[in-house]
N, C-alpha and C positions, 0 to 999 in steps of 0.2 A: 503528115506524121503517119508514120506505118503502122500496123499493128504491130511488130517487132520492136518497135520504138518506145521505150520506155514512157510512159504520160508524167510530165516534169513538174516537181514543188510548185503550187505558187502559193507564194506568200500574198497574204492581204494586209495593206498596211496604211490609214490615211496621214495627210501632210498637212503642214501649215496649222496644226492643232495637235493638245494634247489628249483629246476624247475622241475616240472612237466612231463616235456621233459626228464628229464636228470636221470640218476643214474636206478633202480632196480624198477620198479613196485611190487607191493605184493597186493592181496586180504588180508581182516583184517574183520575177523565176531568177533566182541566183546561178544555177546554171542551165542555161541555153543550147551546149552542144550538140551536135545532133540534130536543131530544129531546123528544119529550112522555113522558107517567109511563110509558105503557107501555112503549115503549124503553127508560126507565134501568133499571125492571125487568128485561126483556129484557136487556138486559147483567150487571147484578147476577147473576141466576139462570146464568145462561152462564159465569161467573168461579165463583161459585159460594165465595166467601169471606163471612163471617158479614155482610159491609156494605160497599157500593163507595161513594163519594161523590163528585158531580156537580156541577160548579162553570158557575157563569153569574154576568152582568155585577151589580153591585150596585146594589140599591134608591135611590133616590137619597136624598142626604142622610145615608149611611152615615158614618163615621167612618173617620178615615183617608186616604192618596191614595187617588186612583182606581183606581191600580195596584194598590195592595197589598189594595184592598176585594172580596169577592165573596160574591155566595147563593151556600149552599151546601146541597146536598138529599143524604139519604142512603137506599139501599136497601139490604135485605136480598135474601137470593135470593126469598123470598114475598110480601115487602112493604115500604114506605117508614117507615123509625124517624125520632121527631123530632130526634134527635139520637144523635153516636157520637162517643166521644172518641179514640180507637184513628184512627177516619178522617179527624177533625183532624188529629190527630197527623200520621198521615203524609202530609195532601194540604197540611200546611204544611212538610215536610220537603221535599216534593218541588217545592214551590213559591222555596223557601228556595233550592236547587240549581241553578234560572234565574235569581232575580233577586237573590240574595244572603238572610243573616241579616237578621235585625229585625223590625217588627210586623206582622203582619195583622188584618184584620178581617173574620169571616164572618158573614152576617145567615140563621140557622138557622130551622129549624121552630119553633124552643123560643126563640129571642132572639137578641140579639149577645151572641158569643160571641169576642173578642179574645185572640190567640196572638201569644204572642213566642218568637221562633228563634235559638238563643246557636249559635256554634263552641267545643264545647271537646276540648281534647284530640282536634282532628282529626273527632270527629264533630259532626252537626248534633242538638242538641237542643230541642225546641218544649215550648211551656207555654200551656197554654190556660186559658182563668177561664171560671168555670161561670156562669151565671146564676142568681139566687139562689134559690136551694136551700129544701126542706122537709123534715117529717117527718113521720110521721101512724101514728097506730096500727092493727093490722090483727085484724079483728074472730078472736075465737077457733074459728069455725066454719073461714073461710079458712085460720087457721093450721094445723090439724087436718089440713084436707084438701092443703095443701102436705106436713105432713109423712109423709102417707100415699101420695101422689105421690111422694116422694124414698125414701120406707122408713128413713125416720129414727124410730125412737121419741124422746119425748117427751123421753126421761132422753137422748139425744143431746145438748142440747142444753146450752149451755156458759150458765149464770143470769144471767152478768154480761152477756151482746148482748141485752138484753130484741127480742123480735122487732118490726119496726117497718117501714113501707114510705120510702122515703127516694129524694128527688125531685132532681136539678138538672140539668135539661134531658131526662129520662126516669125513670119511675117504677122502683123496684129492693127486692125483699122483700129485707132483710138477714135473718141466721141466724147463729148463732154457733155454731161446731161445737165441743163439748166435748174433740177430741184429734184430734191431726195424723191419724190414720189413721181416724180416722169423715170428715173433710176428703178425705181420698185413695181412699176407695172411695166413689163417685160410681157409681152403677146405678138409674137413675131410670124411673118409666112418663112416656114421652116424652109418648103422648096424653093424659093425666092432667093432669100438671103444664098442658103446652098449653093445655090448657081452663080451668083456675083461672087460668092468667098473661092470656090474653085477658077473662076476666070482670072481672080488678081495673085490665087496663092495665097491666099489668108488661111491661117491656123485657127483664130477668134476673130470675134469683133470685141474691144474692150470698151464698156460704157462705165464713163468716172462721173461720180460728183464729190464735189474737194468740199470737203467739211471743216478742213480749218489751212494752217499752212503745210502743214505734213499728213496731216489724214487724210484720205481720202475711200468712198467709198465703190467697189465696181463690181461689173457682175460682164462673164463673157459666154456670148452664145456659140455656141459648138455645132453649127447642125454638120458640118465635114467631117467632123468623127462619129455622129450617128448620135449624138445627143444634143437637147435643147439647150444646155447648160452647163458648163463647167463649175465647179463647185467656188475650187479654187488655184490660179491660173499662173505658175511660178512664170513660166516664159514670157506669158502676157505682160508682169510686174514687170519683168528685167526691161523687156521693151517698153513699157512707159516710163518707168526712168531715165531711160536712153532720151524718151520723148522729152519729158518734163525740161531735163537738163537743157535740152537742145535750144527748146524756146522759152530758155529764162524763165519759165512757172517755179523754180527751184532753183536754191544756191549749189555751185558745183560740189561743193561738199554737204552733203545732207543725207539724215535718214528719215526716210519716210515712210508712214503705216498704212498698208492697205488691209481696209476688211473686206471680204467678202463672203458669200454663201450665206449671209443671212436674213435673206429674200426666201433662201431655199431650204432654211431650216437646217441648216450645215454652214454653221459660223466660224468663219477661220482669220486667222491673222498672218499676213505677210511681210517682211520688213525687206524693204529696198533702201541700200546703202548706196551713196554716191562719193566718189574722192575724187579731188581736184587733182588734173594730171595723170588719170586713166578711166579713159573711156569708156571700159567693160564696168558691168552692174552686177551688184553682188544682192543677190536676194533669201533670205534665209526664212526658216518658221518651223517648229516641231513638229514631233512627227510620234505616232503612237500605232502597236500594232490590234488589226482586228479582230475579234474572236480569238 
């Protein structure tokens, strides 16, 4: 970014919550022109929130009006992720509050990615659909060395989340924690983990403990984007439900509650919806702005 170069809006706005306090912070620059990568990073790193996201005019032939179409790019403070659903979430909330509720369409790293924006109850709530989704298993050495990175022993680990990597629109080691309080004491080697998550292409690691048949509760470590934590982790949900589904932990049609960030004092709620007969996961949760 030049000094010629105008220094662009960013909007501050957290997801998955309707307090300000609560749920996923996200930077939101509504318009991006003009920046090239090094800038959006520059501003990412400067906000300093796990991923800001940078909107420009849409590819043509997108779906949708004109209006409600746009690429959308997302950065961490170290680097560009292909996708964030925390920065959907809020960069359609906050879009929702200039031009009204209803649909959008973002044409991502990872694909189109189309969000619908309801009013209820006074707030603004978005729903994005994933792009379709995988699963893939993760060889025993990797998993070894994640759970020696985390300091999780082996017997941690809860039989029924067989460990698996799980994909829709960013790659995500799932982990099943065998009791709320192996979930809750999170003390990880930040360089450790880092260097296995960039060897496999992991975004997160997602650590779940299922509290009943639909709730569940999890918490994703971040150290690739330069933080310990993710507050709350839209793409990581789309991908465990892709998971859940895959190996029957869940009926092909279901919605399911994830809470997270409330380990970290930043409690939010995420709702993953499943329908029989497509693939893609739709994951939604409000969104409020900050300051």
């Amino acid at each position: 970014m030049t000094t010629d170069t105008p220094r662009p809006e960013v909007l501050r706005y957290t997801a998955f919550s309707s307090a300000p306090d609560g749920g996923n912070p996200a930077g939101v620059v509504l318009d991006a022109t003009g920046l090239d990568d090094e800038a959006m990073l520059a501003v990412a790193a400067g906000l300093g929130y796990s991923e800001t996201a940078f909107l420009t005019a849409p590819p043509e032939g997108l779906g949708g009006r004109e209006e409600r179409a746009y690429t959308i790019r997302y950065f961490s403070p170290r680097a560009e992720v292909p996708f964030c659903g925390h920065a959907t979430v809020a960069t359609a909330v906050a879009l929702a509050e200039r031009t009204g509720p209803g649909k959008l369409v973002f044409e991502t790293p990872a694909g189109t990615v189309p969000v619908e924006v309801v009013r209820e109850g006074g707030m603004l709530r978005a729903t994005l659909t994933s792009v379709e989704p995988h699963v893939e298993e993760i060889a025993g050495a990797d998993l070894a060395e994640a759970l020696a990175a985390l300091g999780w022993p082996a017997a941690d680990l809860d039989p029924v989340f067989p460990p698996r990597i799980a994909f829709a629109g960013a790659r995500h080691l799932v982990l099943g924690a065998a009791t709320r309080a192996r979930l809750a004491d999170l003390a990880y080697d930040f360089a450790r983990l880092e260097a296995l998550m960039r060897r496999l292409d992991l975004t997160t690691v997602q650590l779940v403990w299922r509290e009943s048949a639909t709730v569940f509760h999890v918490r994703d470590p971040f150290p690739v984007g330069g933080v310990v934590e993710d507050p709350a982790t839209g793409a990581a949900a789309a991908a465990f439900g892709a998971y859940a589904r895959e190996l029957g932990l869940v009926p092909e049609d279901a919605v399911l509650t994830l809470r997270q960030g409330e380990d970290m004092g930043r409690p939010g709620e995420l709702t993953v919806t499943l329908r029989a007969g497509d693939p893609r996961v739709r994951v939604g949760g409000e969104g409020a702005r900050i300051g």
